[in-house]
Backbone as CSV, one residue per row, in Angstrom:
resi,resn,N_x,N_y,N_z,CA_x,CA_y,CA_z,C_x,C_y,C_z
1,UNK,135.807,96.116,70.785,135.233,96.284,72.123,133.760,96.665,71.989
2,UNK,132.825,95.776,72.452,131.538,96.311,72.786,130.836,97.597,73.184
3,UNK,130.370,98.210,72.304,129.970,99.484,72.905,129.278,99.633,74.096
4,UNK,129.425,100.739,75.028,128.654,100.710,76.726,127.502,101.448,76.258
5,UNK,126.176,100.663,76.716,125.032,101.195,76.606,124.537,101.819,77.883
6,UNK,123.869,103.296,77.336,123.667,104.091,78.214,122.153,104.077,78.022
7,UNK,121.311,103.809,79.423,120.204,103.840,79.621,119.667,104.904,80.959
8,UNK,118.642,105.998,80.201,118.371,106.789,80.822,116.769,106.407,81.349
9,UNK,116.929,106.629,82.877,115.763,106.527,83.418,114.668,107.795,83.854
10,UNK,114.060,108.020,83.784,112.943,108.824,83.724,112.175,108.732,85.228
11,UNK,111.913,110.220,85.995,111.548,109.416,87.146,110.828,110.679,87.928
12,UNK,110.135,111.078,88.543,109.950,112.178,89.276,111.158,112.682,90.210
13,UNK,110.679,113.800,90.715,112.147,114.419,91.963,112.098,114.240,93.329
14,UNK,111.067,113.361,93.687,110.919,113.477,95.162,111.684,112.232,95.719
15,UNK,111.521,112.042,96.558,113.339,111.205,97.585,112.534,109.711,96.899
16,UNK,110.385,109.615,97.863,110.350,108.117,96.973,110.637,108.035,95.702
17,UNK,110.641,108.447,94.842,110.618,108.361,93.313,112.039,107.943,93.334
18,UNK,112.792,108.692,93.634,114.177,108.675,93.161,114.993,107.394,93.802
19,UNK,113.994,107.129,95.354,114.675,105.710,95.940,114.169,104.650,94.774
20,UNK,113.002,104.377,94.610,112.185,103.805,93.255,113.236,103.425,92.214
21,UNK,113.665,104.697,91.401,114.272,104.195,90.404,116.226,103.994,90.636
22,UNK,116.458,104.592,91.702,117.746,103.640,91.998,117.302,102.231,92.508
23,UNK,116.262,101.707,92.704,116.200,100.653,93.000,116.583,99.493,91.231
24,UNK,115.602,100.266,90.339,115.545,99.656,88.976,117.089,99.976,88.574
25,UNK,117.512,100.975,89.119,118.618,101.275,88.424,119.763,100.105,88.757
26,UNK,119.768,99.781,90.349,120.791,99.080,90.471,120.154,97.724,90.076
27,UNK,118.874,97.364,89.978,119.024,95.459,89.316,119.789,95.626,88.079
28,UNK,119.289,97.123,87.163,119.597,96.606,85.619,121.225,96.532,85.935
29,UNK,122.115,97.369,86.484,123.157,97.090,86.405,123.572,96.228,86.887
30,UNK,123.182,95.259,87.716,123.714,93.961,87.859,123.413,92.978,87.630
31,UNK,122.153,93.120,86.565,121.737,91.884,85.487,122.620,92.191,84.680
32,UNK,122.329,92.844,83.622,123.341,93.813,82.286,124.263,94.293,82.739
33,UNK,125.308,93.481,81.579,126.921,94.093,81.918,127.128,94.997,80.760
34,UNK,128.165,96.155,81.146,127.856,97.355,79.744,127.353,97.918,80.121
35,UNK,126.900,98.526,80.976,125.567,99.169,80.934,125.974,99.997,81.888
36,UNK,124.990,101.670,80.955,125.768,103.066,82.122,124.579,103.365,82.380
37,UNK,123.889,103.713,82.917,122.719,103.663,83.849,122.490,105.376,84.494
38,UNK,121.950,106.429,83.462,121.289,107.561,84.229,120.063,107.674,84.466
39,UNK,119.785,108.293,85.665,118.534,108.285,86.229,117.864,110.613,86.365
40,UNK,117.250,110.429,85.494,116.768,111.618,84.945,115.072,112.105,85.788
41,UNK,115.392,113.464,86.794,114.485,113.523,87.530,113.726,114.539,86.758
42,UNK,112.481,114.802,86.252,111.454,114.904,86.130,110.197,115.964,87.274
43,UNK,110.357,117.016,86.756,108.886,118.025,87.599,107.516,117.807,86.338
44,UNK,106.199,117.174,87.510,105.587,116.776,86.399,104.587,117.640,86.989
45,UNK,103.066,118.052,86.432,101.950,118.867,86.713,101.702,118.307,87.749
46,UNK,101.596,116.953,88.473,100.844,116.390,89.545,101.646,117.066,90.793
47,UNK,103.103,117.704,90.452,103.968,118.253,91.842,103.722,119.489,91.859
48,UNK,103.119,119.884,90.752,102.512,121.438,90.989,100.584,121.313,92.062
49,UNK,100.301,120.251,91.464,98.727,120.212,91.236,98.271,119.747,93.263
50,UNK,99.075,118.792,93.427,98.736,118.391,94.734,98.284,119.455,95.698
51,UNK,99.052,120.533,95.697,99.242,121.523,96.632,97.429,122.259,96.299
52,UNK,97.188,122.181,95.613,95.817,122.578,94.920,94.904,121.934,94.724
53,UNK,94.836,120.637,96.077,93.552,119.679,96.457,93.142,118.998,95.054
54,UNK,94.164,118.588,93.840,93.152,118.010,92.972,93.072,116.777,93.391
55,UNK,91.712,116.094,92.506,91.143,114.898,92.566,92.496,113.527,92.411
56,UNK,92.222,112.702,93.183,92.975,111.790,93.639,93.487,111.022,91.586
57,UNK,92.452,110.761,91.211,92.852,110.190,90.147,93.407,110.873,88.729
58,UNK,92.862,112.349,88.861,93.869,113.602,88.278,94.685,113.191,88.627
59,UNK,95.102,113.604,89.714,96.479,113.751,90.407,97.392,112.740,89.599
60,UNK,96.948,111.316,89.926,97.712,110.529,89.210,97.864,110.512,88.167
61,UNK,96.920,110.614,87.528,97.800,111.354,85.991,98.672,112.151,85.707
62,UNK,98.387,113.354,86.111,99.642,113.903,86.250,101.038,113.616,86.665
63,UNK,101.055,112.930,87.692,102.246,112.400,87.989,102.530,111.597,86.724
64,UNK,102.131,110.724,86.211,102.260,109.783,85.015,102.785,110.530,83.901
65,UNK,101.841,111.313,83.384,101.815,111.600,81.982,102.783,112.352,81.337
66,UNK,103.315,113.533,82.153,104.637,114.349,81.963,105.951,113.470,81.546
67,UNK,106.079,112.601,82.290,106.941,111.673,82.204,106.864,110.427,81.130
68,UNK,105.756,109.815,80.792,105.471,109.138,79.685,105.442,110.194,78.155
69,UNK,105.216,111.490,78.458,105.358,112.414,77.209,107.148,112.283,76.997
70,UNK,107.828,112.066,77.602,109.506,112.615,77.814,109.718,110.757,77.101
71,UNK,109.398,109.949,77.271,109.641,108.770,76.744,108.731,108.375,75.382
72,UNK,107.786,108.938,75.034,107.913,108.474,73.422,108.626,109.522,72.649
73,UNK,109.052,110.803,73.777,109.713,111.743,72.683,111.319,111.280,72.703
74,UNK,111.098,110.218,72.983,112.599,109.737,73.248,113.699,110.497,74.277
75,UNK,113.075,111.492,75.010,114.639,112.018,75.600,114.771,111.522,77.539
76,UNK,114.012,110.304,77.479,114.470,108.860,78.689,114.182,107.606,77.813
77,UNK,114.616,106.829,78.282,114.389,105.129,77.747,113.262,104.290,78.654
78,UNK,113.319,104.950,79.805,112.541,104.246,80.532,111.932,104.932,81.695
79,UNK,110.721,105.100,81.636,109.580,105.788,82.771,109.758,104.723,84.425
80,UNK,109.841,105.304,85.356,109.990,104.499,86.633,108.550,105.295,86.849
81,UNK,107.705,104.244,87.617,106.226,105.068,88.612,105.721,104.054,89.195
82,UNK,105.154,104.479,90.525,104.646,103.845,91.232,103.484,103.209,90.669
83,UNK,103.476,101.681,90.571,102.284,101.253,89.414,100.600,101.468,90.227
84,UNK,100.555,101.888,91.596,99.325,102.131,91.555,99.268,103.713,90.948
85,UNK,99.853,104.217,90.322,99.515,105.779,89.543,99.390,105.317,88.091
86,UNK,99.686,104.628,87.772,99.529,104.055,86.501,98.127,103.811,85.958
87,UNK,97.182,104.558,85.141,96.177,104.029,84.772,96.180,102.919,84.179
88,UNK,94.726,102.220,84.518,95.110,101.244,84.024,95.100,100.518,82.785
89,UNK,94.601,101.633,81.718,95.162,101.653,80.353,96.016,102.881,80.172
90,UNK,97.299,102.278,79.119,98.035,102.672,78.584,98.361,103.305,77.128
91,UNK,99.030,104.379,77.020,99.110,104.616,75.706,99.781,103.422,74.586
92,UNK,99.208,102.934,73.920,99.390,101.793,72.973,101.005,101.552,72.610
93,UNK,101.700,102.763,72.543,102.947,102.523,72.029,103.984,101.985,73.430
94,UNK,103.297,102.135,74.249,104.208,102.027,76.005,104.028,100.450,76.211
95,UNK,104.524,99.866,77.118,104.347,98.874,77.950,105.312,98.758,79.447
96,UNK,104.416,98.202,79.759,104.666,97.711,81.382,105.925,97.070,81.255
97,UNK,106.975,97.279,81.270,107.741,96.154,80.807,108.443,95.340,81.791
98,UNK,108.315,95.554,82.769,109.112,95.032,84.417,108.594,95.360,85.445
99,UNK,108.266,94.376,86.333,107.711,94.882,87.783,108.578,94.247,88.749
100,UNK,109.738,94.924,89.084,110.434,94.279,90.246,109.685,93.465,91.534
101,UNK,110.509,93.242,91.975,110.025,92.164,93.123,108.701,93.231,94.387
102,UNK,107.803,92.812,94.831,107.322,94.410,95.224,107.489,94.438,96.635
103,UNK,107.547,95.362,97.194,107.599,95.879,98.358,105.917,95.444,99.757
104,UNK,106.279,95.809,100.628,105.230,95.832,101.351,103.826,96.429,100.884
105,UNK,102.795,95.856,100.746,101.453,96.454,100.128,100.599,97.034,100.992
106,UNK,101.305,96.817,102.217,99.794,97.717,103.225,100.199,98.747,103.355
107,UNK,98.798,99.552,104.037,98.782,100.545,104.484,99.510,100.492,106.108
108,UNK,99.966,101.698,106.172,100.384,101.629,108.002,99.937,103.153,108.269
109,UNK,99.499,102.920,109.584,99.705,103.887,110.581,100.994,104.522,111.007
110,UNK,100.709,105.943,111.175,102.136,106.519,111.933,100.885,107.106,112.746
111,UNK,101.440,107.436,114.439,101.358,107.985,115.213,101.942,108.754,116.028
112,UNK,101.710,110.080,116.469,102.525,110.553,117.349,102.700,110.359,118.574
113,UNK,101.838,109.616,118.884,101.777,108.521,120.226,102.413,107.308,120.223
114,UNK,102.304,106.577,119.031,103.360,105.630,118.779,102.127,104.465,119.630
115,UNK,100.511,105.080,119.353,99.752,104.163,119.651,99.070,103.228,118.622
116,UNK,98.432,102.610,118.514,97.589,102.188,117.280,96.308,102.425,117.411
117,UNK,95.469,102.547,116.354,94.543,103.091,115.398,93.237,102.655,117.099
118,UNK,92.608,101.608,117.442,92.177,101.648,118.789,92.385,102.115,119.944
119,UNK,93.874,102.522,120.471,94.183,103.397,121.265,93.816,105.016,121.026
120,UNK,93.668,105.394,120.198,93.249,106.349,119.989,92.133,107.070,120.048
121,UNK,92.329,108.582,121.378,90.631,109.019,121.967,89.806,109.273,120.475
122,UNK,88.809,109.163,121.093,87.503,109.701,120.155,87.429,110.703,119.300
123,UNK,87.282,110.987,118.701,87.055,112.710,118.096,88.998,113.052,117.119
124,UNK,89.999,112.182,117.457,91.407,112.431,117.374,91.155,112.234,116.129
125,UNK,92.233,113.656,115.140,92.363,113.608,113.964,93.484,112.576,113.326
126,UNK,92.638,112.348,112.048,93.855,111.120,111.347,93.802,111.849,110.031
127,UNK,95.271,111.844,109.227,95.784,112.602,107.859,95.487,111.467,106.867
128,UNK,94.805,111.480,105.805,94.890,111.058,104.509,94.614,111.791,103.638
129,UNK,95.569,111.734,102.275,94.892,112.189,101.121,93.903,111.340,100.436
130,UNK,93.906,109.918,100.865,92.823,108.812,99.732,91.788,108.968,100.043
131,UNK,90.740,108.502,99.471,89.371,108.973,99.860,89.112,107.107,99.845
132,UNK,89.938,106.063,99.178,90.268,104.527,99.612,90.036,104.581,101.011
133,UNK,91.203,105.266,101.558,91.448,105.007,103.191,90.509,105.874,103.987
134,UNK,90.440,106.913,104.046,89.216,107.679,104.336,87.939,106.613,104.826
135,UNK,87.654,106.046,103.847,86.139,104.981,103.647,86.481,104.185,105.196
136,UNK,87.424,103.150,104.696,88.134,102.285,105.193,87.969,102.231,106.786
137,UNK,88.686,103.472,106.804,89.286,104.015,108.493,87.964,104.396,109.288
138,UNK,87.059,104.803,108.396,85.718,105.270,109.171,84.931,103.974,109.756
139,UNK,85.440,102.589,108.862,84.538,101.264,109.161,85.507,100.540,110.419
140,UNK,86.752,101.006,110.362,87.430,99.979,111.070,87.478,100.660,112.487
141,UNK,87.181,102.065,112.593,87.135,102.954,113.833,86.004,104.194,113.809
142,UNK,85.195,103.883,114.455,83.604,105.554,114.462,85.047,106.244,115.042
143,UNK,84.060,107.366,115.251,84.369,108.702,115.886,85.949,109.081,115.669
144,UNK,86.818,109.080,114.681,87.558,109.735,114.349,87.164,111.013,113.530
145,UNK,87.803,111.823,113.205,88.130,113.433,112.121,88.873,112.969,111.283
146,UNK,88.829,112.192,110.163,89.370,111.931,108.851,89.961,113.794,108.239
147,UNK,91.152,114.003,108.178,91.420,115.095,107.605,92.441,114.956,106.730
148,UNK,91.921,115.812,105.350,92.468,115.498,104.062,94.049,116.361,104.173
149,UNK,95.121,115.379,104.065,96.506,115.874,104.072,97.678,115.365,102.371
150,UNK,97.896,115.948,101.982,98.711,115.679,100.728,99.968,116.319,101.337
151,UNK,100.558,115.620,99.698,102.044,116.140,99.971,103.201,114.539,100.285
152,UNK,104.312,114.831,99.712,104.972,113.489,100.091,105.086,113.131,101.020
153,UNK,105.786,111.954,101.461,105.622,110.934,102.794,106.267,111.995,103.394
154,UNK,107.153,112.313,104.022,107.989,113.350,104.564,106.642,114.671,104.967
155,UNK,106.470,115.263,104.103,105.640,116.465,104.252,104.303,115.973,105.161
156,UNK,103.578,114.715,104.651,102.389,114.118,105.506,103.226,113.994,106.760
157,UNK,103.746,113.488,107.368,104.454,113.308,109.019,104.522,114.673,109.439
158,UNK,105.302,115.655,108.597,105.667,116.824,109.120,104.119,117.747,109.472
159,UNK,102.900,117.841,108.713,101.399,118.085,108.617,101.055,117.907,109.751
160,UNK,101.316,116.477,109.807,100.392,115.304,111.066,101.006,116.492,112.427
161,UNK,102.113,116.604,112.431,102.611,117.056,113.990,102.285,118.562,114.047
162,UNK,102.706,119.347,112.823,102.107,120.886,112.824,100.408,121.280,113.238
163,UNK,99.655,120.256,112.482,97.919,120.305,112.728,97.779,119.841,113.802
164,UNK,98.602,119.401,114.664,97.698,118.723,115.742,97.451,117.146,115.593
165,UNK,97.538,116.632,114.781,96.838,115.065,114.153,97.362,114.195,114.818
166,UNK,96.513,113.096,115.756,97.127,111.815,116.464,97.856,111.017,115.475
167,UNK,97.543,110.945,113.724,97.685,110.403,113.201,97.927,110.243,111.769
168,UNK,98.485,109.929,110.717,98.435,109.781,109.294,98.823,108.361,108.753
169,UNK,98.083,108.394,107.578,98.157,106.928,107.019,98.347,106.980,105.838
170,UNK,99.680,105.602,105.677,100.443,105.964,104.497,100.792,104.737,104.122
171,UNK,101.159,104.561,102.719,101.859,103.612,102.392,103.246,102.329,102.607
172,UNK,102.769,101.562,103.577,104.182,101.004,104.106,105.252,100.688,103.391
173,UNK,105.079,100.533,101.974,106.116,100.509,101.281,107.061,101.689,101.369
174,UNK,106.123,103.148,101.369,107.226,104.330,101.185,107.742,104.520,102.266
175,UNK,107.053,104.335,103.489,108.043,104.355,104.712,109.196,103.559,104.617
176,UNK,109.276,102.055,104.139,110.412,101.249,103.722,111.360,101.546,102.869
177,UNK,110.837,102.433,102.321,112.195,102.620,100.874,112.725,103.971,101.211
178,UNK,111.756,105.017,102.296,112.508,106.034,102.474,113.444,106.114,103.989
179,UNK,113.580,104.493,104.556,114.319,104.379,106.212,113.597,104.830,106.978
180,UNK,112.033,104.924,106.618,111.126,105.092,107.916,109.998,104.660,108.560
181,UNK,110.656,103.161,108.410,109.862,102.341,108.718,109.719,102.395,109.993
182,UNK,110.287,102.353,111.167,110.488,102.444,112.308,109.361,103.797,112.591
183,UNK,108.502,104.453,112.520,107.543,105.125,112.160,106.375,104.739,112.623
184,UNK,106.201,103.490,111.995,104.620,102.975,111.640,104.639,102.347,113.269
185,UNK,103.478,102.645,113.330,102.815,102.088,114.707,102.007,100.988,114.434
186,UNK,101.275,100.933,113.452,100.451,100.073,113.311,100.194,99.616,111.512
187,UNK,100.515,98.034,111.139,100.356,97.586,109.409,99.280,97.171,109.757
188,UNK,97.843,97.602,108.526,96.727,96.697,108.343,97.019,95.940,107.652
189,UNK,96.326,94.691,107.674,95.986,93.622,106.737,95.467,94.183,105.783
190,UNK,95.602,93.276,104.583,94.675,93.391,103.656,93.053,93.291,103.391
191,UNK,93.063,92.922,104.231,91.830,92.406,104.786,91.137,93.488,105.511
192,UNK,91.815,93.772,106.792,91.133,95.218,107.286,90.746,96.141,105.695
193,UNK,92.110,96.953,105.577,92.260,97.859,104.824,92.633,97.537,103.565
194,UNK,91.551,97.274,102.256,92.178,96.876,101.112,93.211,98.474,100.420
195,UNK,94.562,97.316,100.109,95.244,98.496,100.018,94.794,99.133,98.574
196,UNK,95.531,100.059,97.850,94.860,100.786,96.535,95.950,99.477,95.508
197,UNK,95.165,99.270,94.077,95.848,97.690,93.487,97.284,98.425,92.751
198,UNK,98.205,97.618,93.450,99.360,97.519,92.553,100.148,98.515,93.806
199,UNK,99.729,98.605,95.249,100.584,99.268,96.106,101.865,98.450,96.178
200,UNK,102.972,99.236,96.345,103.847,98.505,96.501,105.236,98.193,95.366
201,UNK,104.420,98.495,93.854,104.712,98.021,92.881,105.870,99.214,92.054
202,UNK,106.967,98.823,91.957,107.444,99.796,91.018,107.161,99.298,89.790
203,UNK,106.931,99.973,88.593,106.627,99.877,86.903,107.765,100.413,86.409
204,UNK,108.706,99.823,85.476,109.476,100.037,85.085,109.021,100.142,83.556
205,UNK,108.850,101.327,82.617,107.722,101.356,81.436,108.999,101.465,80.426
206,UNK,108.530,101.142,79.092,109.157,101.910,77.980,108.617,101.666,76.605
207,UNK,108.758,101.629,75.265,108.393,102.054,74.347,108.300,100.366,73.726
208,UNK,107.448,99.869,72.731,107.037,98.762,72.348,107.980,98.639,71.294
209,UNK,108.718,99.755,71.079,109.404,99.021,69.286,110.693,99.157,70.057
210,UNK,111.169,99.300,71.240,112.530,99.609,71.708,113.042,98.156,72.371
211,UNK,113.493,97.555,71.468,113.801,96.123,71.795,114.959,95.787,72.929
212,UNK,115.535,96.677,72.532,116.697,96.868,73.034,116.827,96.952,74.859
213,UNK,115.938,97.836,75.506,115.271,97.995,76.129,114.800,96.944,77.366
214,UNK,113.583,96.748,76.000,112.847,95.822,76.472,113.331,94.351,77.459
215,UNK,114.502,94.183,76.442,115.484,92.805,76.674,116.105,92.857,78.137
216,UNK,116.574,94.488,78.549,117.630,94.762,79.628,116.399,94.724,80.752
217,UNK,115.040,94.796,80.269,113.897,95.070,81.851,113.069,93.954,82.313
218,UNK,113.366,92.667,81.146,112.940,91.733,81.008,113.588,90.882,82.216
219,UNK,115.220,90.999,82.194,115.984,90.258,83.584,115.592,90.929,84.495
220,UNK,114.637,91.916,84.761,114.521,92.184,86.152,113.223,92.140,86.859
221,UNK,111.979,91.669,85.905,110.820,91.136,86.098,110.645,89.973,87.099
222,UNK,109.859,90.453,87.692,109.899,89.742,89.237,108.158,88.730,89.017
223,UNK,108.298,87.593,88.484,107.106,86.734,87.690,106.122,87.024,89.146
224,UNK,106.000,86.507,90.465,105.141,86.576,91.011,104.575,87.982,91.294
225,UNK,105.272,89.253,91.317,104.723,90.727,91.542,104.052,90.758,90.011
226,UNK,104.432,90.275,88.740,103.825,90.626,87.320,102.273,89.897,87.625
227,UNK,102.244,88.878,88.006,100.850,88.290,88.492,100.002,88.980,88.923
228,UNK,100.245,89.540,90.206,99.614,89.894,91.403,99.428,91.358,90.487
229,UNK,100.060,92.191,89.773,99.750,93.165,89.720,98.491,92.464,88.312
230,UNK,98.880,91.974,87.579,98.083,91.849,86.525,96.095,91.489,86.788
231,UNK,96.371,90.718,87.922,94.910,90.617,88.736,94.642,91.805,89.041
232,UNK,95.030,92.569,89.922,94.673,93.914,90.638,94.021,94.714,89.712
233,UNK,94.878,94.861,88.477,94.923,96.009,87.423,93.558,95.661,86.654
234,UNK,93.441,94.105,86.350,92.257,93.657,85.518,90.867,94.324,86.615
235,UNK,90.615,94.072,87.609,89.880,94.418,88.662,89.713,95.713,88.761
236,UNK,91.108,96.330,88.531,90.315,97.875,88.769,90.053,98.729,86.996
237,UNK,90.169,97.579,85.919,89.734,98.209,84.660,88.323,97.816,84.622
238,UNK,88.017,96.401,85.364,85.819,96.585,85.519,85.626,97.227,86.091
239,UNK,86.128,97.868,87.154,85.162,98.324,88.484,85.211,99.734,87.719
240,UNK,86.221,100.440,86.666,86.327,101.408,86.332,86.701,102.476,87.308
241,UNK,87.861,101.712,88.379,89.165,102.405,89.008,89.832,103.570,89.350
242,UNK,89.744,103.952,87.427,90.336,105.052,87.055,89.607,106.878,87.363
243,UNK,88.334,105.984,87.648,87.524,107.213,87.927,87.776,107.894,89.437
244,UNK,87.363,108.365,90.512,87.719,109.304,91.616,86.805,108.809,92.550
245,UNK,86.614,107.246,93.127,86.121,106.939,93.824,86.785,105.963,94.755
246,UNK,86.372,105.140,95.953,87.098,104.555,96.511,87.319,103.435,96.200
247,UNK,88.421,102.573,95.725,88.134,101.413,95.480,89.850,100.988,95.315
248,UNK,89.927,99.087,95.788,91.205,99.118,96.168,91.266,97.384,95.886
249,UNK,92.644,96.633,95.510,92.628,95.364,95.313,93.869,95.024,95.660
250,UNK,93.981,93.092,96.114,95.384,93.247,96.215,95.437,91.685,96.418
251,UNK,95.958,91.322,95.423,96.371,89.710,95.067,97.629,89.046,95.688
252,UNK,97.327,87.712,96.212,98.808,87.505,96.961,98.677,85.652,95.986
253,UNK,99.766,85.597,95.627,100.198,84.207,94.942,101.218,83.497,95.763
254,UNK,100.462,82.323,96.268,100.795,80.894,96.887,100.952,79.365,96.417
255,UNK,101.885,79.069,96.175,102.036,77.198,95.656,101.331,77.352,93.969
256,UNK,101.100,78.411,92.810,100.554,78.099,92.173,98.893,78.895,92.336
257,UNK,98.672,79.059,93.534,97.292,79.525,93.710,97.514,81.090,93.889
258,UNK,96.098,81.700,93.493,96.141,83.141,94.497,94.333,83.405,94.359
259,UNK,94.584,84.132,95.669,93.643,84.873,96.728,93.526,86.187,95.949
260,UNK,92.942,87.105,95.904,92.041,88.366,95.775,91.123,89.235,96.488
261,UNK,91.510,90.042,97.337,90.526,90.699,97.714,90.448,92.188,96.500
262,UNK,88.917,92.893,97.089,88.861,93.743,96.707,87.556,94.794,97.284
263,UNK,87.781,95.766,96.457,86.527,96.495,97.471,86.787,97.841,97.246
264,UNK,85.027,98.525,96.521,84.776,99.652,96.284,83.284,100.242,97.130
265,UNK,83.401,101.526,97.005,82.208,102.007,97.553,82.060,103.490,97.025
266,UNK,81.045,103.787,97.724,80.631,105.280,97.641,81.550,106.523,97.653
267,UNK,81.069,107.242,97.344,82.286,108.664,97.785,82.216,108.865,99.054
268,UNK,81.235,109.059,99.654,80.980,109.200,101.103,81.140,108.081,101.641
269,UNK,80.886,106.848,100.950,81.373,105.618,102.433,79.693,104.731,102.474
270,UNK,78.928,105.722,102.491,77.874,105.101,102.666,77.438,103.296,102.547
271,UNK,78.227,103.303,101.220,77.801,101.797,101.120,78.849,101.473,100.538
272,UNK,79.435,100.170,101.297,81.017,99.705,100.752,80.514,98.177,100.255
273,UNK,81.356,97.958,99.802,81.291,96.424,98.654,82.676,95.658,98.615
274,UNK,82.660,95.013,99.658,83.560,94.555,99.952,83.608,92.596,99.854
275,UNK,84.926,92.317,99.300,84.909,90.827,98.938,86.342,89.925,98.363
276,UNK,86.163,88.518,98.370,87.620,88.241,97.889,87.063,86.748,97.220
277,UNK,87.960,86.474,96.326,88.392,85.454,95.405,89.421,84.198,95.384
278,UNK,89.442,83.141,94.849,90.480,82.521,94.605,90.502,81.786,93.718
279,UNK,91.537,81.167,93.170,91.576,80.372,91.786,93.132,79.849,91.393
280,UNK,93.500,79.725,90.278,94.399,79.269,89.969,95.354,80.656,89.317
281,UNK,96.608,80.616,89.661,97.362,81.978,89.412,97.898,81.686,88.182
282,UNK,97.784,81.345,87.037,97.550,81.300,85.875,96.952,81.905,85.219
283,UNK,95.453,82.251,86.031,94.631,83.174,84.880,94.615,84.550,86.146
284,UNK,95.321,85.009,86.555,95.412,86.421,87.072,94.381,87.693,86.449
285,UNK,94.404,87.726,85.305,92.990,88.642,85.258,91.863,88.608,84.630
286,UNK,91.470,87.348,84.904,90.140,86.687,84.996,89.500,86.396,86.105
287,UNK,90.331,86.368,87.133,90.484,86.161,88.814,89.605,87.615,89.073
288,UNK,90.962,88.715,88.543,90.139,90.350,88.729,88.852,90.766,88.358
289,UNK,89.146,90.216,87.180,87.624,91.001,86.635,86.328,90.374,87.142
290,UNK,86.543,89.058,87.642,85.030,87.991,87.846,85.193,88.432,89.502
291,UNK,86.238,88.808,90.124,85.919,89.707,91.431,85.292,90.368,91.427
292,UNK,85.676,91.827,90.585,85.272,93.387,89.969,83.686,92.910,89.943
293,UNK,83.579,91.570,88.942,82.099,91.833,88.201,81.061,91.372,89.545
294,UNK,81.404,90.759,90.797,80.861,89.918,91.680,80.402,91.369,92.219
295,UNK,81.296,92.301,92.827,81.011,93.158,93.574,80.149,94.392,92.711
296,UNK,80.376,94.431,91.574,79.586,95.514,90.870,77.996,94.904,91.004
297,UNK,78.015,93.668,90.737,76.497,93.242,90.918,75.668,92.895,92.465
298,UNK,76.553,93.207,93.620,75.981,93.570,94.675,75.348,94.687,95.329
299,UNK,74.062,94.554,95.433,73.603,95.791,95.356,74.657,96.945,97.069
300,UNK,74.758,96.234,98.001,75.380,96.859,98.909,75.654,96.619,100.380
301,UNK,76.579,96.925,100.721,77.119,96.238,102.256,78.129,95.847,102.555
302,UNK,78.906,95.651,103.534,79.849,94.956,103.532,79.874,93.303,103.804
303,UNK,81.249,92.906,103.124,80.901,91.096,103.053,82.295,90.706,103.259
């Protein structure tokens, strides 16, 4: 009799995380037969750190790194994270090894009016932690109070109504995976609001010599989300992404082809650099980077 392989997943403790990796959890078990499937929750520095205003791209590390330490020490097989927290280099021994099919990539509005982002008086506060959306929201509407809110999807809604706030803006994917979609008042385009690259995306990670592994995350690789993220990711390794500024990408693949937008700016907003691409979805991050490199060499404005 075949031995039952037990694969432990690695994952943070909060409801998205944990919807996240029961998501990976249930493809592998119904690609792979045999297969016992634990899902191992994880307190990482970034669930201490949030509460303590750090920098957006700290932050994401932290969330990351606790959890990638627990997988080359071998005691998970496989890291689950939201691939826009994912820097976008990796420790050499890791790989990306699966990107399920992805979820919704925009941003949405929640309101407590249940109005959208133009209905809304003058001066009315809106919740973000990104300093992406922040930029964004100031071009697509003057006279709002951009006010900085952290904390998981759950805790941002609960903020929004305690402060007073007409409003908070969040990831439409996590409203979808946590049943609260019915929420959002208003999805931007990509176009309005470039979302942050690889929204949407679960990363299913694990170790380069773990073949074994590798093989069971391989059936659950979703080829057009591996694309789209692979553009995004190339794009935000020129623009240099990783650093604590605003900047956001998001590739959609059609018939063979794909589109690219993207778009960085200032800390303050002052001057945004905004733009999009197309080509053949074959070379996905050559697409990114000759985006990245278009907009780095503009001196400034929007386009």
């Amino acid at each position: 009799m075949k031995k039952e392989f037990a694969l432990r997943i690695g994952t943070r403790g909060s409801r998205l995380a944990l919807a996240q990796a029961a998501i990976v959890a249930g493809l592998v078990s119904r690609s792979t037969s045999g297969i016992r499937v634990e899902v191992v929750p994880i307190r990482t520095a970034g669930d201490v750190s949030q509460k303590a205003g750090a920098a957006d791209a700290d932050l994401k590390l932290a969330f990351t790194h606790g959890i990638d330490r627990r997988l080359l020490e071998g005691k998970i097989d496989v890291a689950v994270h939201s691939l826009k927290d994912v820097p976008s280099s990796i420790d050499g021994r890791l790989t990306i090894a699966s990107t399920p099919p992805r979820a919704d990539a925009r941003d949405a509005l929640v309101t407590v009016s249940g109005g959208r982002l133009a209905e809304l008086p003058a001066g009315s506060g809106v919740g973000t932690s990104s300093i992406r959306r922040r930029v964004q929201l100031s071009k697509l509407r003057h006279g709002l109070r951009v006010v900085d809110i952290r904390g998981n999807v759950e805790t941002r809604i609960e903020k929004m109504e305690e402060r007073g706030l007409a409003g908070v803006v969040l990831a439409a994917a996590g409203l979808q995976r946590l049943g609260l979609a019915g929420r959002a008042s208003q999805y931007f385009t990509p176009d309005e609001m470039v979302p942050a690259a690889c929204q949407g995306v679960i990363a299913a990670e694990a170790r380069l010599d773990d073949e074994r592994v590798l093989d069971v995350l391989k059936k659950i690789d979703d080829h057009r989300t591996h694309l789209e993220s692979l553009c995004e990711r190339a794009f935000l390794r020129r623009i240099g992404g990783d650093c604590n500024f605003p900047v956001g990408a998001y590739a959609s693949v059609s018939g063979g082809k794909m589109r690219v937008v993207g778009m960085v700016a200032d800390q303050d907003g002052s001057s945004m650099r905004k733009g999009s691409g197309s080509g053949d979805s074959s070379e996905p991050e050559r697409l990114g980077a000759v985006l990245a490199e278009k907009l780095l060499k503009r001196e400034g404005g929007s386009a």
